[in-house]
C-alpha positions as CSV (number, residue, x, y, z in Angstrom):
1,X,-13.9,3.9,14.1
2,X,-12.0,1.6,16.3
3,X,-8.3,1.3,15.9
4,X,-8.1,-2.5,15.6
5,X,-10.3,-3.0,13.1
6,X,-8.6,0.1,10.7
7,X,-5.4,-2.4,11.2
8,X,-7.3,-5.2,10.3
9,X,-8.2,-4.1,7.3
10,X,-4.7,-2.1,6.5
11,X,-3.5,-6.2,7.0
12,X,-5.8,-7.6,4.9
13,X,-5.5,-5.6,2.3
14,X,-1.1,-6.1,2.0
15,X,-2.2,-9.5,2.6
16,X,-4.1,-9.0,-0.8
17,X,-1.6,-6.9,-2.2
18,X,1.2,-9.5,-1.9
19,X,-1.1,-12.4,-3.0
20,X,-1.7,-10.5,-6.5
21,X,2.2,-10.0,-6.8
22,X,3.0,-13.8,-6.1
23,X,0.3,-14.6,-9.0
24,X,1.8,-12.4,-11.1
25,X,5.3,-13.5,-10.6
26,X,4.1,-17.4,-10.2
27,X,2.8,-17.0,-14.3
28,X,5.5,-14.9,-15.3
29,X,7.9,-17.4,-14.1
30,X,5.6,-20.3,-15.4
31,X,5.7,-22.0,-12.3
32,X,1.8,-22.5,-12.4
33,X,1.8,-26.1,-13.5
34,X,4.8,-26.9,-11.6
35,X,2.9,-29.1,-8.9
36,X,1.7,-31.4,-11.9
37,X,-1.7,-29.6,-12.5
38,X,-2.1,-30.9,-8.9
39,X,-4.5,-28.4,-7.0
40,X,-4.6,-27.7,-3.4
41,X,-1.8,-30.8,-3.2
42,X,1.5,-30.3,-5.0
43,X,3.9,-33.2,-6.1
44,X,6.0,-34.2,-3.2
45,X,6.0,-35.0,0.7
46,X,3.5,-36.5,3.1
47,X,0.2,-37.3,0.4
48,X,1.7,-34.8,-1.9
49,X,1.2,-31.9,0.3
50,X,4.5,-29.9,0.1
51,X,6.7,-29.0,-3.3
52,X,9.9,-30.9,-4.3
53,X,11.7,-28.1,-6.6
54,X,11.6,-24.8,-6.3
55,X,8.8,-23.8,-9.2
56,X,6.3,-25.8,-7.3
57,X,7.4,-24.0,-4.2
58,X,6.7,-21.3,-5.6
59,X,3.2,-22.0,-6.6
60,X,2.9,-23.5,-3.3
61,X,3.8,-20.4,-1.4
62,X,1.4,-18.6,-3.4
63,X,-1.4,-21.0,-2.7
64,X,-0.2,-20.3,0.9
65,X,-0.4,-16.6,1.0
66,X,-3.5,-16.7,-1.0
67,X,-5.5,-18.9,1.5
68,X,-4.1,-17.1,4.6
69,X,-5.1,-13.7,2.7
70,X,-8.5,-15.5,2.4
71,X,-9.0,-16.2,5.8
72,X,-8.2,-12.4,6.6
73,X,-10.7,-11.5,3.8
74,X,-13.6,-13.4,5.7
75,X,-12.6,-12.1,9.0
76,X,-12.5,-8.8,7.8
77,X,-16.1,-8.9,6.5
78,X,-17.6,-10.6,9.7
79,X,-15.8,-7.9,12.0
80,X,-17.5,-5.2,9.6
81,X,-21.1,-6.7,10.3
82,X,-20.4,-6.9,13.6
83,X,-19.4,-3.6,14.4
84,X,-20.5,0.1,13.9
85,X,-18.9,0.3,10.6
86,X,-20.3,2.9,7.6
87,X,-22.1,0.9,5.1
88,X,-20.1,2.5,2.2
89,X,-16.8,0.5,4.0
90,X,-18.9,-2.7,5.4
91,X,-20.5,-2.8,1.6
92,X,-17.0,-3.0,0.1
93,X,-15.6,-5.6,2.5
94,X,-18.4,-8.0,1.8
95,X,-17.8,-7.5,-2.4
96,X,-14.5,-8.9,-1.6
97,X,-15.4,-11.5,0.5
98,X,-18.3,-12.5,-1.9
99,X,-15.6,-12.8,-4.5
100,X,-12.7,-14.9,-2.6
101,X,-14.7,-18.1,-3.2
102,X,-15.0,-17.2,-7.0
103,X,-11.2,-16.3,-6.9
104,X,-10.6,-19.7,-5.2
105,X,-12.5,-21.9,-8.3
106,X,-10.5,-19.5,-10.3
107,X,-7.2,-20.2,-8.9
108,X,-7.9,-23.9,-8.7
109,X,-8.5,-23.6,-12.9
110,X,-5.3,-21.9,-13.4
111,X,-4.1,-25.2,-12.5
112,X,-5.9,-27.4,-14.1
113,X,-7.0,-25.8,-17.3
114,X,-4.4,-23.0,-18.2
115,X,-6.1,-21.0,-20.9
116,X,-6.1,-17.3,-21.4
117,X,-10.0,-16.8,-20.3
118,X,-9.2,-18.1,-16.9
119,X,-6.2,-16.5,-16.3
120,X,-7.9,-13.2,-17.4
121,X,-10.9,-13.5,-15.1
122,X,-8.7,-14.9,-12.4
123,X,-6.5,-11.3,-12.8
124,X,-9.8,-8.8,-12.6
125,X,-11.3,-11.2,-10.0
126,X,-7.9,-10.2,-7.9
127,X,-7.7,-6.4,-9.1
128,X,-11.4,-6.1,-7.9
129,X,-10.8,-7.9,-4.5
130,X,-7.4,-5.3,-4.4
131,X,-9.7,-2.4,-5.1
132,X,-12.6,-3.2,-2.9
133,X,-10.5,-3.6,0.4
134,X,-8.4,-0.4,-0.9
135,X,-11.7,1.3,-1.0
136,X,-12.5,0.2,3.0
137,X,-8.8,0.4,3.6
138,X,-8.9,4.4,2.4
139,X,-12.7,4.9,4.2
140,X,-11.5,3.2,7.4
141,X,-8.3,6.3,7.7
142,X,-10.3,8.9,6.2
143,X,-10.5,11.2,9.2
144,X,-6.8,11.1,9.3
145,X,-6.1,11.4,6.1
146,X,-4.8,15.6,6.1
147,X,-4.2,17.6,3.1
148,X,-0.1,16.6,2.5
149,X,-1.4,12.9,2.7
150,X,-3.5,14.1,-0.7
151,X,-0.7,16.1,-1.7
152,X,1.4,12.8,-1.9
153,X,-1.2,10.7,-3.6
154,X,-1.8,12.9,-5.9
155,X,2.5,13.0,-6.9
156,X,3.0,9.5,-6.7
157,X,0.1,8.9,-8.9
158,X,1.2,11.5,-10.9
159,X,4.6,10.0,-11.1
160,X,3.6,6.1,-11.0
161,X,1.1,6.0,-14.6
162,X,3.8,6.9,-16.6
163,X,6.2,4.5,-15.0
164,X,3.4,2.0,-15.3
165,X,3.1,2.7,-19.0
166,X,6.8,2.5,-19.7
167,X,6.5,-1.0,-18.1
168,X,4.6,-2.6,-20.6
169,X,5.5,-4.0,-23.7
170,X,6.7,-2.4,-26.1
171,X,7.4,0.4,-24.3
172,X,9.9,-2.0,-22.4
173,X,12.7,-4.2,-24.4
174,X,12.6,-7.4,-22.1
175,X,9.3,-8.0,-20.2
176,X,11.2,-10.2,-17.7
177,X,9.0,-11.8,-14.8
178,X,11.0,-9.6,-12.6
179,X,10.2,-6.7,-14.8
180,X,6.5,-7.9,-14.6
181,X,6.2,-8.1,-11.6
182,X,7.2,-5.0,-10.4
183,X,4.8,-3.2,-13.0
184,X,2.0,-4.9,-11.5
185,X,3.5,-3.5,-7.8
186,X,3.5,0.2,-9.5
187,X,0.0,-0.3,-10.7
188,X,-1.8,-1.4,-6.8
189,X,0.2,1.4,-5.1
190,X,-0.6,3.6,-8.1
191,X,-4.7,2.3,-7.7
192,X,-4.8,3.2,-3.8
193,X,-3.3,7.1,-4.5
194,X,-6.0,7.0,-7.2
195,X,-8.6,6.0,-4.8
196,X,-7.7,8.2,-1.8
197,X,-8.2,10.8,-4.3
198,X,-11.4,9.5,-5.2
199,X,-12.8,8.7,-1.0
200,X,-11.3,11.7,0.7
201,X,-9.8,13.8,-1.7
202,X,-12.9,14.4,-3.8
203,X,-15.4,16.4,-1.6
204,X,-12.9,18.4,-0.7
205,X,-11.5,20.0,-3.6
206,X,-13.0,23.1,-5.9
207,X,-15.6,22.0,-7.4
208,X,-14.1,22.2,-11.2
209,X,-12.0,19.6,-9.8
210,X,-14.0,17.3,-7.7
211,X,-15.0,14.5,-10.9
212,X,-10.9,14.5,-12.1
213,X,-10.0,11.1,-9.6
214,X,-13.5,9.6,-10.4
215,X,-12.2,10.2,-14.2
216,X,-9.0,8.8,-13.6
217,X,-10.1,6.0,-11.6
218,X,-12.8,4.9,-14.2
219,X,-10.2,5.1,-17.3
220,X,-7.7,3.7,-15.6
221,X,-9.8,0.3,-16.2
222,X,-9.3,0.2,-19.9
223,X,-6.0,1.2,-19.9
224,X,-4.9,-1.6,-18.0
225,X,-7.1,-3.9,-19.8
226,X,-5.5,-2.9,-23.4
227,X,-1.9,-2.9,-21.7
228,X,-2.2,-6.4,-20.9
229,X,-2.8,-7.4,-24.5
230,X,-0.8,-5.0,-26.1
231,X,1.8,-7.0,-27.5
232,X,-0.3,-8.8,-30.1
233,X,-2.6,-5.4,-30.7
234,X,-3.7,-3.8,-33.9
235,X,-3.3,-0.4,-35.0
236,X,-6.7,0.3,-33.6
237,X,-5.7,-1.6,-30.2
238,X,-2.8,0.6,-29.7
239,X,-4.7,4.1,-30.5
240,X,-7.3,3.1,-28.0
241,X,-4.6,2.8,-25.3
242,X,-3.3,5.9,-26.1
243,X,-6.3,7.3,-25.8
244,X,-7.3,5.7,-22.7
245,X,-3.5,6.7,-21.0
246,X,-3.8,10.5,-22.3
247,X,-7.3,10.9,-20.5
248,X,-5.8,9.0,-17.2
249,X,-2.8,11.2,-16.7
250,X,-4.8,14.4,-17.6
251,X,-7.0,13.2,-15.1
252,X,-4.3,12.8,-12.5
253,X,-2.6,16.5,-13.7
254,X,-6.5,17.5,-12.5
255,X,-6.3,15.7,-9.3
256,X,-2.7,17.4,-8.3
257,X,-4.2,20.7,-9.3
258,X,-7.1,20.4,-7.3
259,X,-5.0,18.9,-4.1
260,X,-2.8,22.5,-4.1
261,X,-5.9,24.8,-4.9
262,X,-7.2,23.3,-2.0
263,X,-4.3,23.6,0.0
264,X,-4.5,27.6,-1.0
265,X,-7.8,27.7,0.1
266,X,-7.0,26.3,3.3
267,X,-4.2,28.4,3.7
């Protein structure tokens, strides 16, 4: 597969990485509304274009990155139907193309109607963009992917769910937008280790192994779903978390174990 377009998508997909983390932190900080529920302007300069304070620049900067990250998204997709690309990699591209325009109505209601529905759907919207290109991003480097790349997924996975975990309330005493923030950064890097598992990692371990990153991948979903309402959780709520965490990490413990029997083998 050609060079350039492996970098283009390695771009794209920081591009899409650093777009989540600026939503996050732009909520967290409850800069949001701060260009007057004004969407694409904001509430100063030449027809309103630019911020006057710093919450709106923030916002604004966000709005920024997002549509720049957008543009990347696009090109990214064309560039995979124009070129000799696998269909498994060109197929993911074009889900997160399909879905930037989505994200974009999203992002605009965010603005203008601030309820929990959209801010939920505007989250998995961006998780599933994040995945799809870490899917192509993975598939694109998968012939130089070697066994001690796998080995290092599969630890800082390994290392990263618990830390993500500990993150969220009320495993954490102050969920600060800083503090949010920077669980949100340990879940993306912890979702691509999963998924390099999953694309490359997979078909080659024993087979008693090979399902343990699908598994992880899958249950990782509801985990991070429950997290993010676990402050206001029942009994029941909270169980189901646990539940959902225990068979993600054992998962992962799987994974690791498969990475070094593999390694044996090799050896």
């Amino acid at each position: 597969m050609d060079r350039g377009f492996r970098y283009l998508v390695a771009v794209t997909t920081a591009f899409v990485f650093a777009t989540i983390l600026l939503g996050v932190a732009t909520k967290s900080y409850g800069a949001g509304l701060a260009c007057q529920a004004r969407w694409p302007v904001c509430d100063g300069g030449l027809l309103n274009l630019f911020p006057e304070s710093f919450p709106s620049f923030f916002e604004w900067i966000h709005r920024v990155v997002a549509g720049v990250g957008g543009l990347f998204i696009v090109g990214s997709a064309i560039e995979a139907w124009r070129r000799d690309v696998p269909p498994k990699i060109r197929n993911a591209l074009f889900v997160g193309a399909l879905l930037t325009p989505v994200q974009v109505v999203l992002g605009q209601q965010t603005v203008v109607n601030f309820t929990f529905p959209v801010l939920t759907a505007h989250f998995w919207t961006a998780f599933t963009i994040f995945a799809a290109f870490a899917f192509a991003l993975i598939g694109s480097w998968a012939d130089a992917i070697r066994t001690r790349h796998l080995k290092a997924a599969a630890v800082v996975a390994l290392v990263l769910f618990p830390i993500q975990v500990l993150l969220t309330p009320p495993f954490i005493s102050s969920y600060t937008p800083v503090v949010q923030t920077l669980q949100y950064a340990v879940l993306l890097v912890l979702v691509l280790a999963v998924i390099a598992l999953v694309v490359v990692g997979r078909r080659a371990f024993p087979e008693r192994y090979q399902y343990a990153p699908v598994i992880a991948i899958v249950a990782l979903v509801p985990t991070v779903y429950l997290g993010r309402h676990l402050l206001a959780g029942s009994t029941v709520h909270r169980a189901a978390y646990l539940l959902a965490g225990i068979v993600v990490f054992g998962a992962l413990v799987a994974s690791t174990a498969g990475v070094w029997k593999r390694e044996r083998a090799v050896n």
